[in-house]
C-alpha positions, 0 to 999 in steps of 0.5 A: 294747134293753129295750122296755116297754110298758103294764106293769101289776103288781099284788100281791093288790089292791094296784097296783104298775106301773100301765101303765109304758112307757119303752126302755132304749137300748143302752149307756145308764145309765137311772137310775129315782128315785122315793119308797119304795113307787113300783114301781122295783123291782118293775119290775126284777124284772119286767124280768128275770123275777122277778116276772110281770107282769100285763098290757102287754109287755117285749121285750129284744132284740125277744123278748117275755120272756113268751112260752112259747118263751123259757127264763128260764134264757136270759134271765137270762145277758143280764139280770145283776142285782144286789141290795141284799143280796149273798148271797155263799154263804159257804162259797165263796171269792170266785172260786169264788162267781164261777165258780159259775154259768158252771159251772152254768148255763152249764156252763162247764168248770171251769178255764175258769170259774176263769180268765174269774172271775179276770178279773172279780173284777180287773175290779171290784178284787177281784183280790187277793181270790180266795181270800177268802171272803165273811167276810173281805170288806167290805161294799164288796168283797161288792158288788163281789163281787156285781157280778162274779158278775153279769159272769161271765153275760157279760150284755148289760145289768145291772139293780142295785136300791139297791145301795149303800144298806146300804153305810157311806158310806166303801164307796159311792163305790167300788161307784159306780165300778166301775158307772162304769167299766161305763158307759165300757165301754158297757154297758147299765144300769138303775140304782135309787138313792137316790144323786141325785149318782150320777143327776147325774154318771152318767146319761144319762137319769132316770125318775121313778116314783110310785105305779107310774107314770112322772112324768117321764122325759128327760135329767139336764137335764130332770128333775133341774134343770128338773122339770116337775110339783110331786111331783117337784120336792119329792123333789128338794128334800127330797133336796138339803136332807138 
């Protein structure tokens, strides 16, 4: 479980998280939604240690992640995070970019890491594609590529931040549903995305951010179809009439 309490982040003068609180439970999908400059991700940065913040709590599996005793190193093979931009090294056939860290990090033998990368590139489709490198892959299967070199950590929970935004619409629905599949295997996600029919057909539960706090929280129910407040009612209009 992720527990964050009174998070506040700020960048020079300027407030991004201002006294965020909410828990991810194990084995949900939390979708956070919110209007461009809302702190969503930021807050998975901070979640996962990227960014430090500067006051209030985050607990995951009830260590607090700023504490001088934890390694970063060791909370970042729980916490997998995926990105907008996938950044596959180039120079790197696809299983060796998802062998790379297991061997790195983790200090994984090496034929170990190539056979578990083997079964996480099948496990999001890329089976077929260990010997490519990134260059001859679609934006599609780079993310997807992307989604397994997170997998191979063996993390507890995956962070992913707008991931199929700079995607052609034609490759979306196939990186929707590797995370789809994710979900049935249980795994604990949080999800930033702009993809509201994803919110709706895979949530369990939605956060609305603006201006670095949360307007509403609760089931697809509660904030997608009955908002409460007048901010979050016009996002949603906005976003269905566009």
């Amino acid at each position: 479980m992720i527990e964050i309490r009174n998070v506040r982040k700020s960048f020079g003068e300027t407030t991004i998280l201002d006294g965020i609180s909410l828990d991810v439970h194990q084995g949900e999908l939390l979708c956070l939604i919110g209007g461009s400059g809302s702190g969503k991700s930021t807050l998975l940065q901070c979640i996962n240690g990227l960014e430090p913040i500067q006051g209030g709590e985050i607990h995951v599996d009830g260590v607090d992640i700023r504490s001088k005793s934890v390694s970063i190193n060791h909370l970042r093979r729980k916490i997998g995070m995926v990105f907008q931009q996938y950044e596959a090294f180039p120079h790197l056939t696809a299983l060796e970019n998802v062998a790379l860290a297991p061997r790195v990090v983790a200090r994984v033998p090496r034929r170990q890491a190539l056979e578990d990368a083997h079964r996480h590139l099948a496990h999001v489709g890329l089976g077929d594609k260990a010997a490519s490198y990134p260059r001859n892959l679609s934006g599609g299967q780079q993310q997807r590529l992307a989604i397994a070199r997170a997998l191979a950590m063996e993390p507890r929970y995956m962070l992913f931040d707008e991931v199929t935004s700079a995607l052609d619409p034609e490759l979306v629905a196939e990186v929707l549903d590797t995370m789809r599949t994710l979900k049935r295997e249980g795994m604990t996600m949080v999800v930033v995305t702009h993809d509201m029919d994803f919110v709706r057909e895979s949530a369990d539960r939605v956060a609305f951010l603006s201006k670095g706090t949360i307007c509403e929280i609760g089931s697809v129910q509660q904030v997608m179809l009955d908002p409460q407040t007048d901010i979050v009612r016009k996002f949603l209009s906005r976003r269905s009439s566009s």
